[in-house]
C-alpha positions as CSV (number, residue, x, y, z in Angstrom):
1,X,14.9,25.4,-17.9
2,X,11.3,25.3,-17.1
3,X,9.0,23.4,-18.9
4,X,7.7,26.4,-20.5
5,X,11.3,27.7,-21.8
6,X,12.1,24.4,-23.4
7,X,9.2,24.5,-25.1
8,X,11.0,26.9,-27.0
9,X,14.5,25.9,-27.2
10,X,14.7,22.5,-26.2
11,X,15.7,20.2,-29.5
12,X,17.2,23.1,-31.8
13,X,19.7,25.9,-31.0
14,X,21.4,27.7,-33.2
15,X,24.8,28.5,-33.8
16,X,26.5,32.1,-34.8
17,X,24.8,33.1,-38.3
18,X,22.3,30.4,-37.7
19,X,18.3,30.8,-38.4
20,X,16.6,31.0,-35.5
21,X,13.5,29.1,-36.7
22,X,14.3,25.5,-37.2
23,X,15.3,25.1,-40.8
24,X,13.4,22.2,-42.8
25,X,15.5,19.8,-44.2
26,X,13.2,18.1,-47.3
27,X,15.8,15.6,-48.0
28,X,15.4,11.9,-48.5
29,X,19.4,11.6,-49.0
30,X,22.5,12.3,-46.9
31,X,26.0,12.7,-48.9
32,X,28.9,11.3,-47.1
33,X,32.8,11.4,-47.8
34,X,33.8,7.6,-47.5
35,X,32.2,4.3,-48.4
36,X,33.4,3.4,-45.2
37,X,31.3,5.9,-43.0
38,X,28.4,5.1,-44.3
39,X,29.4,1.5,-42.9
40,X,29.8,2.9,-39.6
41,X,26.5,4.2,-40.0
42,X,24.9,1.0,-41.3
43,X,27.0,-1.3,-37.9
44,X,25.3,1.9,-35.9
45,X,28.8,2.9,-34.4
46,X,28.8,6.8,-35.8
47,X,25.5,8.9,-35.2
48,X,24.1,10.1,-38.5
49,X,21.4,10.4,-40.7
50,X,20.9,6.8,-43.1
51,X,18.0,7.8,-44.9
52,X,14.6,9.8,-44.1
53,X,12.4,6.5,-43.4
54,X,14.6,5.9,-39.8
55,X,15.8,9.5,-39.6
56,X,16.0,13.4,-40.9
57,X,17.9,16.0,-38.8
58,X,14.3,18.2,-38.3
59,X,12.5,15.6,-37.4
60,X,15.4,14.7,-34.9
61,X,15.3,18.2,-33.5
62,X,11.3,17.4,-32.5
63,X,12.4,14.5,-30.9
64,X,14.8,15.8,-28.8
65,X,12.3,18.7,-27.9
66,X,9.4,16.2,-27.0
67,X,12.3,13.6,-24.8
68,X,13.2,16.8,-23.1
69,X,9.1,18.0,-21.9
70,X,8.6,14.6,-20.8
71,X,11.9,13.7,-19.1
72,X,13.1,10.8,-21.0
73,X,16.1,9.8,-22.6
74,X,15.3,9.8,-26.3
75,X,12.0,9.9,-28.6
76,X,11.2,8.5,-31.9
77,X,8.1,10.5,-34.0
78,X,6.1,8.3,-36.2
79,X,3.0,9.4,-38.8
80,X,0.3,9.5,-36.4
81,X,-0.4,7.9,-32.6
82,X,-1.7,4.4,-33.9
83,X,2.1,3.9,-35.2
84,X,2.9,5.3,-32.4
85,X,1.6,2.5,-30.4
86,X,2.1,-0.5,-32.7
87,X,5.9,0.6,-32.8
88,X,6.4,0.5,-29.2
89,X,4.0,-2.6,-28.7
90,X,5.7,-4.8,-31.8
91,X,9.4,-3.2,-30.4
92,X,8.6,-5.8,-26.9
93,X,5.8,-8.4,-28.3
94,X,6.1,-11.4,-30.3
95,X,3.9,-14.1,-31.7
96,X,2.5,-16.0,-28.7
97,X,3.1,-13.4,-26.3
98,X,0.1,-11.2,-23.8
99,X,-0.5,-8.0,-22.7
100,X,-3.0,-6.6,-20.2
101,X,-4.7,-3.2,-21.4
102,X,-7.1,-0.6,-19.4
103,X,-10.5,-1.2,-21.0
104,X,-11.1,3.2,-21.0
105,X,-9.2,3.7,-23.9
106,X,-9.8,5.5,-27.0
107,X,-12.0,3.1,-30.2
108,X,-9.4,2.8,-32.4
109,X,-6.7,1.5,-30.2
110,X,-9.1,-1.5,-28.7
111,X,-9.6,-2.2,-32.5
112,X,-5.6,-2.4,-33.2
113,X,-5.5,-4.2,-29.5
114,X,-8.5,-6.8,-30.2
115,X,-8.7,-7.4,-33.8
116,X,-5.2,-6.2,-35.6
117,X,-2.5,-7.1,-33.0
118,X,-4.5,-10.8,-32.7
119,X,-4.0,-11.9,-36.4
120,X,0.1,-11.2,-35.4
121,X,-0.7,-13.9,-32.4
122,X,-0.8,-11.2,-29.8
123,X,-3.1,-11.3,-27.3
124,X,-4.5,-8.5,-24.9
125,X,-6.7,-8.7,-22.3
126,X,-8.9,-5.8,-21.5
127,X,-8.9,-4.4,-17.8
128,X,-11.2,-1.8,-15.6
129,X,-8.4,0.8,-14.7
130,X,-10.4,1.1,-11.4
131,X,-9.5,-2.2,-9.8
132,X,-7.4,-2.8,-7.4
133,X,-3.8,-3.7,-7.4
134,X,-5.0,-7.1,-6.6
135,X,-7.9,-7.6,-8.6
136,X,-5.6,-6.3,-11.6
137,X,-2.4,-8.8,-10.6
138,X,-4.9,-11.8,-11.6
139,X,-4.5,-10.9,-15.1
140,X,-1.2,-11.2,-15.5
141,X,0.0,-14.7,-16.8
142,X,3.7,-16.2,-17.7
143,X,3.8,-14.9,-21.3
144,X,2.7,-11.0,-20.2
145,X,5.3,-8.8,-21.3
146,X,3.5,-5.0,-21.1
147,X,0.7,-3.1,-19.7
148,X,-0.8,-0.3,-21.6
149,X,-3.0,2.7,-20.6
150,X,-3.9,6.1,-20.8
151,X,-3.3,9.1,-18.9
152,X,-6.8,10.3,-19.6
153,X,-9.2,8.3,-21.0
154,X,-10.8,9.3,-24.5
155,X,-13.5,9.6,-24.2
156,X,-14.1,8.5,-20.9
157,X,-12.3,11.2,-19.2
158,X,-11.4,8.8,-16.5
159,X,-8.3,9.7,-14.8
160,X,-5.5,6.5,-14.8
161,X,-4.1,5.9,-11.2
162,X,-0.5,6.0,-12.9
163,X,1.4,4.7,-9.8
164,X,-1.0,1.9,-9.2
165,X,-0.3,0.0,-13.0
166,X,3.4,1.3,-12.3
167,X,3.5,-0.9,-9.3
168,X,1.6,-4.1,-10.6
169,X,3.6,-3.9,-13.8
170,X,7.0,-3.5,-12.5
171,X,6.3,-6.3,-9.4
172,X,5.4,-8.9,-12.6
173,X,8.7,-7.5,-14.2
174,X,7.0,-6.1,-17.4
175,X,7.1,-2.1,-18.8
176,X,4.3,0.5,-18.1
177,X,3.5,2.2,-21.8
178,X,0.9,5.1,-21.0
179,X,-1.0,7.1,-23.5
180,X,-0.9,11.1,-22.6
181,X,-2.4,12.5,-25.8
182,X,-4.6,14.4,-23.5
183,X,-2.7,15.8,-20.7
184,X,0.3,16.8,-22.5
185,X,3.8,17.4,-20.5
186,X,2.6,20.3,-19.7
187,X,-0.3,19.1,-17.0
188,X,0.8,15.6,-16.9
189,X,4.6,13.8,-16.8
190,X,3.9,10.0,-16.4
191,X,7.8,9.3,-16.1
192,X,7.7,11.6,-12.7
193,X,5.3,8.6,-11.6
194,X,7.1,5.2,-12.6
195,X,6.0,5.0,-16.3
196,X,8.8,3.7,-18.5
197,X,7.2,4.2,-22.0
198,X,4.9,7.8,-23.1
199,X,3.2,8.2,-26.4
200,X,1.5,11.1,-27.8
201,X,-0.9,11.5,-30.7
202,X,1.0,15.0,-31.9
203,X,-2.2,15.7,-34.0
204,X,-3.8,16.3,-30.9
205,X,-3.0,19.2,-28.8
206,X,0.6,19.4,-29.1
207,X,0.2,20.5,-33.2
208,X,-3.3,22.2,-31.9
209,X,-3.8,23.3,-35.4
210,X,-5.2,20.4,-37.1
211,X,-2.6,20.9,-39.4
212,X,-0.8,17.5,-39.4
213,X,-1.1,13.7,-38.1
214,X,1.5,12.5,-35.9
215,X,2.8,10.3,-32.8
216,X,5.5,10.0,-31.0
217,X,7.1,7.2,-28.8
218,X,9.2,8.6,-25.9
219,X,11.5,6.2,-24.2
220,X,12.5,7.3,-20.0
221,X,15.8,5.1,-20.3
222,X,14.6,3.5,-16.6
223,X,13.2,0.1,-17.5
224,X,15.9,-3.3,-16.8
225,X,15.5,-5.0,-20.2
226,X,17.8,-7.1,-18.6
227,X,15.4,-9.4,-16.4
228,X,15.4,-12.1,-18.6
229,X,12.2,-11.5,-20.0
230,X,13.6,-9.9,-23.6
231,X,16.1,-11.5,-25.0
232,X,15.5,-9.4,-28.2
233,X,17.4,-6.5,-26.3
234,X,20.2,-8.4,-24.6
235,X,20.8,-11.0,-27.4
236,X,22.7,-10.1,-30.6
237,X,20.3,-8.5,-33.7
238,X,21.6,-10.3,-36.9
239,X,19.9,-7.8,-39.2
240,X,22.6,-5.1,-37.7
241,X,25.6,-6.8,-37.5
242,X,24.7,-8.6,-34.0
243,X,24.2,-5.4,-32.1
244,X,23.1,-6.0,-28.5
245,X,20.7,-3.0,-27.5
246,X,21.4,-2.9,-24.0
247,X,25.3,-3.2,-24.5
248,X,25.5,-1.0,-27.3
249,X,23.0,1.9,-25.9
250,X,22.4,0.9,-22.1
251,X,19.4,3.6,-21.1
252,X,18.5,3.9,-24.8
253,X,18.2,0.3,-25.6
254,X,14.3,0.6,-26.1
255,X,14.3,3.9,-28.5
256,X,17.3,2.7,-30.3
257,X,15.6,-0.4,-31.3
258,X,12.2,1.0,-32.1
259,X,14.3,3.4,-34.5
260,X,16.6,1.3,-36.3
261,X,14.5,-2.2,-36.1
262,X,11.0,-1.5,-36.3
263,X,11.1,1.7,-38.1
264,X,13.3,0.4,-40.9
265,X,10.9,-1.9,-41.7
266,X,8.1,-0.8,-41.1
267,X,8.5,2.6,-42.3
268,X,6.0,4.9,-40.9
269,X,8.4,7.8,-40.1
270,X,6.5,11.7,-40.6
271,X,8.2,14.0,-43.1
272,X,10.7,16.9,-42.4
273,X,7.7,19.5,-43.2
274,X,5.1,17.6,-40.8
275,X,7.7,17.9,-38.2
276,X,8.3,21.7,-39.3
277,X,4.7,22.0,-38.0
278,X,4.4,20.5,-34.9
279,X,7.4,22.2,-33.6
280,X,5.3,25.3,-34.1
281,X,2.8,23.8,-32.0
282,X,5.1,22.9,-29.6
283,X,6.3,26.3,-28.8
284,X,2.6,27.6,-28.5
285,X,1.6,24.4,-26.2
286,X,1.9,26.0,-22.3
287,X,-0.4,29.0,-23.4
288,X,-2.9,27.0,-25.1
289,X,-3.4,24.0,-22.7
290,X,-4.0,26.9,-20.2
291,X,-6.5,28.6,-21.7
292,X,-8.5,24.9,-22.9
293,X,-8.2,23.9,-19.4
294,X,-10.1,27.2,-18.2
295,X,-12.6,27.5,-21.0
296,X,-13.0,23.7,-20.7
297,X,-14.0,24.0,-16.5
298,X,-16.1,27.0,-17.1
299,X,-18.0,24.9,-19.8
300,X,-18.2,22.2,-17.4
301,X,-19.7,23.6,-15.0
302,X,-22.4,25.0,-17.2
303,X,-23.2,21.7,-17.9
304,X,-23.3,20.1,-15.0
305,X,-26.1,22.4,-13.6
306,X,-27.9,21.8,-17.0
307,X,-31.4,19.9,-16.3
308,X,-31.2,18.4,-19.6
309,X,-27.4,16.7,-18.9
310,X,-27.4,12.9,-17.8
311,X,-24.2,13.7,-16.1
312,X,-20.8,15.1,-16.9
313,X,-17.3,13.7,-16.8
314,X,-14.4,16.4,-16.5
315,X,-12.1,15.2,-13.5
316,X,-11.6,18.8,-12.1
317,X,-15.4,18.8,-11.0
318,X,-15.4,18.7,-7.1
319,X,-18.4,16.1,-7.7
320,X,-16.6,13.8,-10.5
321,X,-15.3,10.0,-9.8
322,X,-11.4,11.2,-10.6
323,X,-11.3,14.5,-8.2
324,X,-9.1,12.7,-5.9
325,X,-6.7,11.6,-9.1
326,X,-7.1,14.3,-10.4
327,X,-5.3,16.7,-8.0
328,X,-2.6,14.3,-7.9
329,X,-1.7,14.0,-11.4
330,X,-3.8,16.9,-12.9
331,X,-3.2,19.3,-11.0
332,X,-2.3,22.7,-13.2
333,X,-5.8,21.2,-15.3
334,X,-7.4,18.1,-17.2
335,X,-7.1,19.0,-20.4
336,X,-10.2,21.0,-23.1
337,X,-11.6,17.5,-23.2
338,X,-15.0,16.9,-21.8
339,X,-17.9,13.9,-21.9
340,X,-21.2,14.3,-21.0
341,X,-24.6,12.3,-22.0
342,X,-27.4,14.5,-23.2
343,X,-30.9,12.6,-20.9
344,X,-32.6,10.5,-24.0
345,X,-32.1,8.4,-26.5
346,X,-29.2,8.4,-29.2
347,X,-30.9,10.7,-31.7
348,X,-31.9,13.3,-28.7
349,X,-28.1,13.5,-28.5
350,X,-27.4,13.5,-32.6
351,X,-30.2,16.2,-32.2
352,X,-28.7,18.7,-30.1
353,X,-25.1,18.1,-31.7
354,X,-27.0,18.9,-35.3
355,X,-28.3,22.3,-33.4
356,X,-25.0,23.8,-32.6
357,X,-23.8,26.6,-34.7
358,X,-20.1,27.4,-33.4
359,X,-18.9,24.1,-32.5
360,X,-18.4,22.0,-35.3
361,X,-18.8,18.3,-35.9
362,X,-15.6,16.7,-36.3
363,X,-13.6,13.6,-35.9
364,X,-11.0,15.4,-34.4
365,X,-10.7,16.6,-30.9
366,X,-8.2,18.9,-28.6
367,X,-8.1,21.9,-31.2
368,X,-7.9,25.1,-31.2
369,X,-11.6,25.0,-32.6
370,X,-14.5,23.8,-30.6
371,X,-15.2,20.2,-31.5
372,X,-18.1,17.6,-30.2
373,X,-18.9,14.2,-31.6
374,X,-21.1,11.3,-30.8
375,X,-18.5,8.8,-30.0
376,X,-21.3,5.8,-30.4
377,X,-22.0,7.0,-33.6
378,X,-18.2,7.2,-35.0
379,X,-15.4,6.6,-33.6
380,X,-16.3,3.6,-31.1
381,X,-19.4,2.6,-33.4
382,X,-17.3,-0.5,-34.7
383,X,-18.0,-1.7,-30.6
384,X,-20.9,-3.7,-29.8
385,X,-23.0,-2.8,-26.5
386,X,-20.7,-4.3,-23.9
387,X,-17.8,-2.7,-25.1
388,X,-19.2,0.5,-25.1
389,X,-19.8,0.1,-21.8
390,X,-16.1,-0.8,-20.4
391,X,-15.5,2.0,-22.6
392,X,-17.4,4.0,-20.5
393,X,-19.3,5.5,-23.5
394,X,-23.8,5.4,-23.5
395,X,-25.8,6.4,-26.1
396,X,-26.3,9.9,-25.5
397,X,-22.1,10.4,-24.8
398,X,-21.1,13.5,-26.6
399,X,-17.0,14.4,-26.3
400,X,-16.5,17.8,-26.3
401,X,-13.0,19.4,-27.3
402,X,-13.5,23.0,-26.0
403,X,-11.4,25.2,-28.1
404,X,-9.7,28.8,-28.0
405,X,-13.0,31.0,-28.3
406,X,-14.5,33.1,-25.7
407,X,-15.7,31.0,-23.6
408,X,-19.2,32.9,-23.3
409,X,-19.7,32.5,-26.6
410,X,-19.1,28.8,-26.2
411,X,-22.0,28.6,-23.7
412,X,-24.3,30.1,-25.7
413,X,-24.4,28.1,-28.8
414,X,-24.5,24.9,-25.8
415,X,-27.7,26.6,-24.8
416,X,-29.4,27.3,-28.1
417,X,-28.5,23.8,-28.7
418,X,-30.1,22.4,-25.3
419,X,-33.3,24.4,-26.2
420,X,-34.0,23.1,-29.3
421,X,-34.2,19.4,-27.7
C-alpha cells in the first residue's frame, strides 16, 4: 500500500461483523483462563495484553499504524514527545554515560538534555548540525552511546543532513535517534536514510486537532546491539526472568525493551481514548500536511518580500540556507512551520504578534489553526543569550504554524499586523 492508503488501514482491520472504526477499549484489566498464561505473559513468551500502563489493544493498533508510515519494525506510544524521548534515551543510557545532541532543537528538549538528564549522570554535549563529518567526529568520546537530532528544527527550521549524523554515528558504533515531529512520514522517512530510532510528538501534526498530547518512539529493527557497546540488550534482564533482548526479539530488541523495561516503570503510557484520537488524525494526515505545506510557502513568500521582515527561514525558499537539504529530504514539502524575525527590538515583534486578529497566540504549533509565538518570550525563554543563539532563535523570532484557512485570508491579517508596527 501507499503511504496514503495505510494511513487508513494500516494497524486495524477488521474481521466479518467487525466495526470498521477502531473500537476503544477503556480497560485497565485483561481476564485470562489460567494462572499459568498469565505467567507466560509475565516470562514474555505469549503476546498479550498485562495491564494498560505497558499495553492496551487500541493503543497497539496506533502503534502498528505509526511502525508501518515510517517503515520500522515496531512502535511504542507514550503521553506526549518529551516521554517520548526520555524513554528511548534512558532505554540505551546509564549513569556515567554521553551523548552528542544537534544544538537546533526544540527549548524543552535542551532543558530535559542539559539540566534533567544531568542530575541522572548523563551527559550531552551540544553540536551545530552544520558541521562537518569531521568537525562533528571530535565530539565523540569512549563513553558516547547515541546521537540525537531533528528532522526539522523547531523553531529553527533548519533542515538536518540525516545521512551525514547517520554516517558519523554508525562509524563510532552508536544509534542515530532523530526527531520528525515536523515532517511527518508523510514528507519525511528518516529510516529510508540510515536512522535507526524516530520519535514523534503526536500532539503535533499527526493528531492536528489539538485534541490530545502524545509521542511515540518508533524502532527500524536495523541497529547491531550486539557491538559490544550494550550489554543491557545482549545480557540477561533479571527483572523478567533473565530475558536477553536480542535473543529473545532479534530486530525488536530496542522496542521490546523500551515497552516492557522502561515503560513498566516508568509508566507514562497514553490512554485507549487518547489513542482513539490520534488514529483519527492519522487517517486525515496526507491531506492536511498538503494543504499546510502550500498555505505555509505561499505565506512565506509573502514574507520574505516584506520590508519590515529581518529574514525568513522556511527551507523550500529558493534563497534559504537548507534549499539544497531540502530537495533531498523534503521534497513533497517542509511542513506549515515557519520562522521569521520581525526588523527591531523584542517588543516590535510582541507588538505585531498582539495586532493579529486570525492567528492566535498559542503554545502550540502545526494545527489545523493558525498559530505564532515568540519563542524568546516562551518556550526557549528558560535559555540565556548564547543558547538562543545555537538555537538559532533572535529576539524578534516569531514561529509561525500556518494552519488550514484560506490562505488569503492568512495574509491579510500578517499585513494589518505589519502595519500597525
Amino acid at each position: 500500500m501507499n503511504i496514503e492508503t495505510k494511513c487508513l488501514h494500516e494497524g486495524y482491520k477488521p474481521r466479518n461483523g467487525e466495526p470498521l472504526s477502531l473500537p476503544i477499549y477503556q480497560s485497565t484489566t485483561y481476564n485470562y483462563e489460567s494462572t499459568e498464561h498469565i505467567g507466560k505473559l509475565f516470562d514474555l513468551t505469549v503476546e498479550g495484553h498485562m495491564y494498560s500502563r505497558i499495553s492496551n489493544p487500541t493503543v497497539a493498533a496506533v502503534e502498528e499504524k505509526i511502525a508501518a508510515l515510517e517503515g520500522g519494525v515496531g512502535a511504542l506510544c507514550t503521553t506526549s514527545g518529551q516521554a517520548a524521548i526520555l524513554i528511548s534515551l534512558l532505554n540505551i543510557l546509564s549513569a556515567g554515560d554521553h551523548f552528542i545532541s544537534a544544538s537546533k532543537i526544540y527549548g524543552g528538549t535542551i532543558n530535559l538534555f542539559s539540566v534533567t538528564l544531568k542530575k541522572f549522570g548523563i551527559e550531552c554535549t551540544f553540536v551545530d548540525p552544520d558541521l562537518p563529518e569531521e568537525e562533528l567526529q571530535k565530539y565523540f568520546k569512549k563513553n558516547t552511546k547515541a546521537v540525537y537530532g531533528e528532522t526539522l528544527a523547531n523553531p529553527a527550521l533548519s533542515v538536518l543532513d540525516i545521512e551525514k549524523f547517520v554516517k558519523v554515528a554508525h562509524e563510532n558504533n552508536v544509534p542515530f535517534i532523530i526527531d520528525n515531529t515536523f515532517a511527518t512520514p508523510i514528507l519525511c522517512r528518516p529510516i529510508e536514510y540510515g536512522a535507526d530510532i524516530v520519535i514523534h510528538s503526536t500532539t503535533k501534526y499527526m493528531d492536528g486537532q489539538a485534541v490530545q498530547v502524545g509521542g511515540v518512539i518508533v524502532d527500524s529493527g536495523n541497529f547491531n546491539w550486539c557491538n559490544g557497546k550494550y550489554k543491557e540488550f545482549t545480557e540477561p534482564d533479571e527483572s523478567y526472568h533473565g530475558v536477553i533482548y536480542t535473543k529473545d526479539f532479534g530486530k525488536a530488541a530496542f522496542i521490546t525493551k523500551a515497552r516492557v523495561q522502561m515503560m513498566r516503570d516508568l509508566g507514562a503510557y497514553p490512554s485507549a481514548n487518547s489513542a482513539f484520537l490520534l488514529n483519527l488524525g492519522l487517517q486525515t494526515l496526507p491531506v492536511r500536511i498538503e494543504r499546510h505545506c502550500e498555505n505555509a510557502k505561499k505565506v512565506a513568500e509573502y514574507l520574505n518580500n516584506s520590508e519590515k521582515v529581518e529574514f525568513v527561514n522556511y527551507p523550500a525558499l529558493p534563497n534559504n540556507k537548507y534549499y539544497e537539504l531540502y530537495k533531498k529530504y523534503l521534497p513533497k514539502g517542509c511542513s506549515g512551520v515557519i520562522s521569521f524575525s520581525i526588523k527591531g527590538t523584542r517588543e516590535t515583534a510582541v507588538k505585531f504578534m498582539d495586532s493579529l486578529k486570525l492567528a492566535s497566540n498559542a503554545v502550540h504549533v502545526a494545527d489545523i489553526h493558525t498559530l505564532i509565538l515568540h519563542p524568546a518570550s516562551s518556550t526557549h525563554r528558560q535559555l540565556n543569550d548564547e543558547q538562543l543563539v545555537a538555537a538559532g532563535i533572535t529576539p524578534g523570532l516569531i514561529r509561525l504554524s500556518v494552519g488550514l484557512e484560506n490562505v488569503e485570508d492568512i495574509i491579510a491579517d500578517l499585513e494589518q499586523g505589519l502595519e500597525r508596527i
